[in-house]
C-alpha positions in Angstrom: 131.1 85.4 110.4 130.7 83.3 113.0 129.0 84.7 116.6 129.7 83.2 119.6 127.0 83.7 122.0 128.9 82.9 125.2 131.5 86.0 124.7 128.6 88.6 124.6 126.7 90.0 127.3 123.0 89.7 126.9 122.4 92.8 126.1 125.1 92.3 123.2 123.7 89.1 122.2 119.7 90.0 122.2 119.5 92.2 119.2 121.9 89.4 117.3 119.0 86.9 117.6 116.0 88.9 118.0 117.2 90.4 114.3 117.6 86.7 113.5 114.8 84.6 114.5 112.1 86.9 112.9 109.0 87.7 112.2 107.2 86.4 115.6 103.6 86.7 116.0 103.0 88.9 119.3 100.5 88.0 122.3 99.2 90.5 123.9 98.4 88.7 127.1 95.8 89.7 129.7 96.8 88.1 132.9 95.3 89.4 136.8 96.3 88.1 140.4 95.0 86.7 142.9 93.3 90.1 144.2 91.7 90.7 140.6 94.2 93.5 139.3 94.0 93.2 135.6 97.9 93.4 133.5 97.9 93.6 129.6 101.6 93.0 128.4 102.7 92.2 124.9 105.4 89.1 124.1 106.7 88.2 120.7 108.4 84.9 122.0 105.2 83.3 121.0 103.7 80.5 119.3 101.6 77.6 118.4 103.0 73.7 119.8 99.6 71.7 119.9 96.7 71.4 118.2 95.5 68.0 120.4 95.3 69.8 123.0 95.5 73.3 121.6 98.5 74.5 123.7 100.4 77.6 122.6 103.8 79.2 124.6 104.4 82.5 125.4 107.9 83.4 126.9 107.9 86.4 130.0 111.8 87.0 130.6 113.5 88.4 133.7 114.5 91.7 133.5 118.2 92.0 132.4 118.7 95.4 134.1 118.1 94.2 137.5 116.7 90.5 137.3 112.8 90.8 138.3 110.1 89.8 137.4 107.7 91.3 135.3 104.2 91.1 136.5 102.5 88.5 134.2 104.7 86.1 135.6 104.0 87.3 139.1 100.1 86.6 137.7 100.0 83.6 136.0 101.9 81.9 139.0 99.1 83.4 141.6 96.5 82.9 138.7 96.6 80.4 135.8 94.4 82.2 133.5 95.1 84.0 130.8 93.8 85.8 127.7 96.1 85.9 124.5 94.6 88.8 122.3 96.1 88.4 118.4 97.6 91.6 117.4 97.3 92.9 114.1 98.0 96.6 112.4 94.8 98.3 113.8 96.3 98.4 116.7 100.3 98.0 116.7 100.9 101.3 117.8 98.7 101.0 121.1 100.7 97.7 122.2 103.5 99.2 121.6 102.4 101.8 124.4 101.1 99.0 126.3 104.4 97.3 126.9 106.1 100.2 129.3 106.9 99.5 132.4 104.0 101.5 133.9 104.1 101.3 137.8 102.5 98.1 139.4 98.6 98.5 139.9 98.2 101.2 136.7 95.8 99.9 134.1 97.9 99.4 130.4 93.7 99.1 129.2 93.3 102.7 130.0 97.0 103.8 129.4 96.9 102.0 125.9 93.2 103.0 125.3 91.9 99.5 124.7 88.4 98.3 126.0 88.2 95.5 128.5 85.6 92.8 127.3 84.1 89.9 129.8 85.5 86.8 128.6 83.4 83.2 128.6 85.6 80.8 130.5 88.0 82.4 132.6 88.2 85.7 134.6 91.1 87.8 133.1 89.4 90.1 130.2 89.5 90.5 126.8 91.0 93.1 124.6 87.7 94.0 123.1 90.1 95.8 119.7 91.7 92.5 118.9 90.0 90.7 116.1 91.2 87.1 117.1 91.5 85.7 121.3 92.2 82.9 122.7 90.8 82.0 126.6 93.6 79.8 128.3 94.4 78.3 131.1 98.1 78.2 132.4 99.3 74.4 132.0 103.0 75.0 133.9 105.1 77.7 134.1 108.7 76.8 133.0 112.0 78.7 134.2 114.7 78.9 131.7 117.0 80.2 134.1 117.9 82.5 137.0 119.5 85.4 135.7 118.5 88.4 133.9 116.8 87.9 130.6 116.3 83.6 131.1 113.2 83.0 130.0 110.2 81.7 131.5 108.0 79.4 129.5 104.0 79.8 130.0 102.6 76.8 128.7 98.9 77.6 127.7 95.8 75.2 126.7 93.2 77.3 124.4 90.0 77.0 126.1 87.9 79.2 123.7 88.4 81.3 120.9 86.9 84.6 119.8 87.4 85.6 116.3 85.6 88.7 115.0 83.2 88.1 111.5 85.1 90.6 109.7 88.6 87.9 109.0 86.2 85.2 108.4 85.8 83.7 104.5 83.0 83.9 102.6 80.9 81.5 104.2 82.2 81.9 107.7 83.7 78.8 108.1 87.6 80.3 108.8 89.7 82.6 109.0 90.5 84.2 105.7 94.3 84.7 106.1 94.0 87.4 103.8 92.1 89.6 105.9 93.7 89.2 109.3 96.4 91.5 109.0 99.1 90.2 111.8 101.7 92.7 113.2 105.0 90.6 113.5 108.0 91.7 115.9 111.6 91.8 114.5 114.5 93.1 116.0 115.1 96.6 117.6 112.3 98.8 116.7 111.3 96.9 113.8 108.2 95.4 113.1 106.8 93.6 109.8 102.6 93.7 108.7 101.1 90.5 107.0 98.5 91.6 104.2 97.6 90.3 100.8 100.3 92.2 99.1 102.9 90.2 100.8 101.1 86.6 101.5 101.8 84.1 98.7 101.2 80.1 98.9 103.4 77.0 99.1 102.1 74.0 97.8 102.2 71.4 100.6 103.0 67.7 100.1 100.5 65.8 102.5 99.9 61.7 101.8 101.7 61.5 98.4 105.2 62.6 98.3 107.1 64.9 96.2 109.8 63.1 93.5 112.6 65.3 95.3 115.2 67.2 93.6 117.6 64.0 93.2 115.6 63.2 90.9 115.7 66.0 88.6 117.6 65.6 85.4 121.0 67.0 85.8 120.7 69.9 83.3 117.8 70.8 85.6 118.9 70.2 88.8 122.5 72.0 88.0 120.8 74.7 86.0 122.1 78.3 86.4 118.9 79.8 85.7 116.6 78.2 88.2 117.3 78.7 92.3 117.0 76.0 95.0 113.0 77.8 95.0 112.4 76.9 91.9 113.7 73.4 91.8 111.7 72.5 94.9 108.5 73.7 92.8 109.2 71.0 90.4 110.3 68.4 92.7 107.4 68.6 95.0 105.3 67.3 92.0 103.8 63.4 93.0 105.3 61.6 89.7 107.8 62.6 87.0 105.5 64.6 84.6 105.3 63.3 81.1 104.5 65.2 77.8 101.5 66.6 76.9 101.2 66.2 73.6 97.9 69.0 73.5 99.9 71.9 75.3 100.1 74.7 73.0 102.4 77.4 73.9 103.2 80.5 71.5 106.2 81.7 73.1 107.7 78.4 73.3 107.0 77.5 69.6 109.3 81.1 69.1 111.8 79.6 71.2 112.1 76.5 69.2 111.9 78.2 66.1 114.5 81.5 66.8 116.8 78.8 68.9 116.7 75.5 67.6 120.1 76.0 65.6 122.3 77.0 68.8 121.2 74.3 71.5 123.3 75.9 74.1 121.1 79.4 73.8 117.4 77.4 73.3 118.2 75.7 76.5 118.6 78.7 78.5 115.6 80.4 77.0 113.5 77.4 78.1 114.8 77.8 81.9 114.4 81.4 81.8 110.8 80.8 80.7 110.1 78.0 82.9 111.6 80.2 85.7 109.0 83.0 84.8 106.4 80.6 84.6 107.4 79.1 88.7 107.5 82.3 89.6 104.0 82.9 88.7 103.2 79.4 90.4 102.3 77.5 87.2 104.1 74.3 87.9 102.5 72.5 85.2 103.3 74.9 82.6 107.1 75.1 84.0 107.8 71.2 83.5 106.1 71.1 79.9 108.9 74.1 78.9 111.3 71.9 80.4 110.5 68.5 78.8 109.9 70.3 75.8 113.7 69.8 74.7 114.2 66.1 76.1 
């Protein structure tokens, strides 16, 4: 099913790619003009760009019922500063709250119930709740386009961070993903919560390169057992693995033994266990199944 975007209004075509491109980390941005009225708004067209300088983008888009502009871009055009609070489940509900269109002048800290904090560098507050915020200064402000729902980019450079003790590791030296439980925006009403139930790790290849799955043996790399995931497992290993002639393995000793006189069956017992064994994330123990039957 192809959608083309051009034949659908925007309010048609919002929901196809706000479902799409998903989940996006929200900012809940504190912004205030040029007379010191504080706004707290929250975007989910947000992310990281830079880490030299430390620039992250936040998107404000026109209104598409009547094409104005919402009043964090009306800020950060008077004002350049800004405060990008990290949202996480504690307090989902309350930015949700935050983000109607209350009158111009009311207070979304009050209306939300979140505490304004002082911040260190810059003059727009903190949302004291949040357990991770970044101090920024506006870099430009770039229009997408002049029509309802064009985008306006807010080009940001992090100044400071605050980040509360309690997401920290161990021995406080980061950010223990584990414990900073992100809130992420879908589409419609949905949202989606980052915790340790749903976090797993992907092995990334740095200086030394994976071998790549061209170079898989065929019966591997045309396997009907293993998926695309678990072929880039083994492919993102450094060198071809060779045989270890110490691994022990009872199950795969049964395999041999139960297997060894139908060839065809033995060699989809060892890919279902190697798959089992990728799953689990034991890479090593995978390619010894597999070059058990070369």
């Amino acid at each position: 099913m192809m959608i083309d975007l051009k034949a659908l209004t925007v309010l048609q075509r919002t929901p196809w790619l706000q479902h799409a491109i998903a989940p996006r980390p929200i900012a809940f941005v504190s912004s205030m003009d040029k007379e010191g009225n504080v706004n707290l708004s929250p975007f989910s067209f947000f992310n990281l760009f830079s880490t030299n300088p430390p620039v992250v983008v936040f998107s404000v888009l026109r209104r598409v019922r009547d094409n104005s502009e919402k009043d964090t871009l009306k800020n950060v055009l008077e004002f350049p500063e800004v405060v990008i609070n990290v949202v996480d489940m504690e307090m989902v509900q309350q930015v949700s709250l935050a983000s109607c269109e209350f009158p111009t002048g009311t207070s979304e800290f009050i209306k939300a119930g979140f505490t304004e904090e002082p911040s260190s560098m810059i003059k727009p507050p903190m949302v004291k709740e949040s357990k991770v915020k970044l101090e920024c200064k506006v870099l430009e402000v770039k229009p997408l386009g002049t029509e309802g729902g064009a985008g306006n980019l807010v080009i940001c450079e992090v100044l400071c961070m605050h980040v509360d003790e309690t997401v920290l590791n161990e021995e406080k030296t980061m950010i223990d993903q584990r414990k900073l439980h992100h809130a992420a925006r879908l589409g419609g009403d949905w949202y989606s919560s980052v915790d340790a139930t749903n976090l797993f790790m992907v092995e990334k290849p740095n200086t030394q390169l994976g071998i790549g799955i061209d170079a898989l043996p065929e019966a591997i790399r045309n396997s009907n057992i293993l998926t695309g995931n678990n072929l880039g497992q083994l492919a993102n290993v450094h060198e071809y693995p060779a045989v270890d002639a110490s691994y022990e393995d009872e199950r795969l000793k049964n395999i041999f033994q139960y297997f060894s006189v139908n060839p065809t069956e033995m060699d989809k017992e060892l890919h279902k266990y190697a798959k089992e064994l990728l799953d689990a994330g034991k890479v090593n123990e995978a390619w010894q199944v597999l070059l058990a039957d070369d």
